[in-house]
N, C-alpha and C positions, 0 to 999 in steps of 0.2 A: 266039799266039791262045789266049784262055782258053777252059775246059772251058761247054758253058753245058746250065742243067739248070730243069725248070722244076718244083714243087711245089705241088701242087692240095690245098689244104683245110690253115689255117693254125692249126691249134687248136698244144696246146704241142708237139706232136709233129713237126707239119710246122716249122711256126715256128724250132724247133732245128734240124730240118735244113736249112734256108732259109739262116739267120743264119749256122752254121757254114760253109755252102758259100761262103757271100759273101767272110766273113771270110778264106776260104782262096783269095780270088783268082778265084773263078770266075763269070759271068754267071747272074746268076740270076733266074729269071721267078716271081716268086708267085702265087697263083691265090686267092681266093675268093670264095663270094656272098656275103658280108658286107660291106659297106664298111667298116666299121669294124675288122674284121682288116685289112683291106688297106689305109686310111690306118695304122696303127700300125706295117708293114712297109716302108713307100714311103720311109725312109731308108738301112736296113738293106741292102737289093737292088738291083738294078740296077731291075728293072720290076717294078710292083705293079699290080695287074688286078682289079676287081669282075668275075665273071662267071657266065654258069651254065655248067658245064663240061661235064653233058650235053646241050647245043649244040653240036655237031660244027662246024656251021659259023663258031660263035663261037671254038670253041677252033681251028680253025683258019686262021683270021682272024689267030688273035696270031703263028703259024707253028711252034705249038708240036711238027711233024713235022721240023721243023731241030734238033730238041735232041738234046744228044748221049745223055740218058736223062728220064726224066718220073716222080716219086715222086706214086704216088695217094695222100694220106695223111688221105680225111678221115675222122672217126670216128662222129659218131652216125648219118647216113645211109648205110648199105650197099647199097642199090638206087641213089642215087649215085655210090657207089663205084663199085659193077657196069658202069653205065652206061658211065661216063667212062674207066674201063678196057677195053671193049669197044670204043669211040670210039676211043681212042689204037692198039689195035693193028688198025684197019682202017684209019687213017691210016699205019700203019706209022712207029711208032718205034721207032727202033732199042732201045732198053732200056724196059719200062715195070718199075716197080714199083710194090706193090701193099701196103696196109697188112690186117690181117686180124687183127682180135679176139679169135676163137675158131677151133677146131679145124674148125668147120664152113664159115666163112666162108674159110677156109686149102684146105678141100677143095672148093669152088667155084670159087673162081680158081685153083684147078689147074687143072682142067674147061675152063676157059676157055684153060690153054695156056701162063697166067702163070708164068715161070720162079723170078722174085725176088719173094717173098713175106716182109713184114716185119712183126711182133709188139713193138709198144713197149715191152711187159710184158719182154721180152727182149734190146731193143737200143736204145742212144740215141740221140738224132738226128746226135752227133758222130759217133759209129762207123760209122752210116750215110752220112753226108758224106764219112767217111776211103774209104770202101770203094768210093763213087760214083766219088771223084777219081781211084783208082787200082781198076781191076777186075782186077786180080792179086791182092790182097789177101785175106786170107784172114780176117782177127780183127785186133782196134785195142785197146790198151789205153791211155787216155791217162794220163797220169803229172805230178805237180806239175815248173813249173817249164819247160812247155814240152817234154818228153822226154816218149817213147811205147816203147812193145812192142809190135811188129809182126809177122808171120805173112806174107808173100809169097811168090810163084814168086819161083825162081831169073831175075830179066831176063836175055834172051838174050846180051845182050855179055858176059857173067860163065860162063856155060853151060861148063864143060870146064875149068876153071880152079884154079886151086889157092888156098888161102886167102891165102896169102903173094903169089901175083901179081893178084889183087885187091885187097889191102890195103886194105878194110874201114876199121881203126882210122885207120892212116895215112891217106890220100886222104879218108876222108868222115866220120873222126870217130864210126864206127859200131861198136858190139860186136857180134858174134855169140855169141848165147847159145848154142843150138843148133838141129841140123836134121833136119825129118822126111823121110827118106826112104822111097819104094816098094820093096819089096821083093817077088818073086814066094814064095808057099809054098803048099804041098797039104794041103787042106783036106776032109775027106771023097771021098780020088780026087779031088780037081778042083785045078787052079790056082787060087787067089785072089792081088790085088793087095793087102797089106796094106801099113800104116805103122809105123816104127820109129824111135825116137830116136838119133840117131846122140852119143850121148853128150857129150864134150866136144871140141867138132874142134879139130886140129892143125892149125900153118899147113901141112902137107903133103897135108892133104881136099882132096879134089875138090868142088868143085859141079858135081851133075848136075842138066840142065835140067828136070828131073821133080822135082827136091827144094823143099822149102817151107823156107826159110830164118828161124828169127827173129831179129830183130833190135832192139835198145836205142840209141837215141839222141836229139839232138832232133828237132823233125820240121819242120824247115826240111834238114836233113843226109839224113833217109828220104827227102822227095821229093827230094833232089839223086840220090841214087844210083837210085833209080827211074827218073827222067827220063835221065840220060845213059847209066845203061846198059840202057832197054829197044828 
């Protein structure tokens, strides 16, 4: 059963993360009041939709409270934005995310409760698609040739394990660069949780379930190890 995800407001921003989602296999709903975004998309996605998205009862017409997250992405309208963002999380979906321009518009949809808030100036629709498909993910860097550099939690079936009996290289084709682990240290009399690189690991490391692993390969091989061992 694929991931299914729907994206509101199709300018280049949404559009990239729409196309990328698609392209990786997962169900995707595009959303805008333009027809003419939305025929230019209705090959790309599974479903293309003209609509005004601050209609509540429009947008929940398409059943877009079934999605496994919903990217508000559109840009010159932010009282839009606003809107359809406040709509989504009184429907209760389970992820909304939020696009945000500036520093102000970023402290607004705080206010409102918005947890994932995205800055295009900052991240691209692929990285945001990488991160959508997997939310363990931490940072995406994609790489010619199909191959990426990836940031994840430790998935739980690896949790306690040594490098040598997860076999990374062997079984999935995968490098471990290296990993950031938590460490406890005292910081002005207090405890803080801080992070450390744990330099070049040996097949004799551990992974702990708390550590953020990176990892080098292609990313047909990331999402195998993703998927079988979360």
């Amino acid at each position: 059963m694929s991931d299914k995800f729907a994206v509101i407001g199709l300018g280049q921003f949404g559009t990239s993360i729409a196309r990328t989602l698609a392209k990786r296999g997962a169900e995707v709903l595009a959303i805008d009041i333009d027809l003419d975004m939305v025929e230019s998309m209705k090959e790309d996605v599974a479903y293309a939709v003209a609509l005004d998205s601050t209609d509540k009862k429009t947008l929940k017409a398409q059943n877009i409270q079934d999605m496994d997250a919903v990217v508000v992405a559109i840009g010159e309208n932010f009282e839009g934005l606003l809107l359809t963002t406040v709509i989504l999380i009184e429907l209760e979906v389970k992820r909304v995310i939020a696009r945000a321009a500036n520093d102000q518009q970023r402290m607004i949809l705080e206010k409102l409760g918005v947890q994932e808030i995205l800055s295009p100036e900052d991240t691209v629709g692929q990285t945001v698609a990488e991160m959508l498909l997997h939310p363990n993910m931490h940072s995406f860097l994609p790489l010619p040739d199909d191959y990426e550099i990836v940031e994840i939690n430790t998935p739980m079936r690896v949790a306690n394990q040594s490098l040598a009996q997860v076999g990374l290289r062997e079984k999935y084709n995968l490098n471990l660069i290296t990993i950031k682990r938590k460490f406890e240290e005292m910081k002005n009399d207090e405890k803080v949780i801080v992070e450390h690189i744990v330099g070049v690991p040996k097949a004799d490391t551990i992974l702990f379930e708390t550590d953020i692993i990176i990892l080098l390969g292609k990313s047909q091989d990331v999402d195998k190890f993703i998927q079988v061992n979360s």
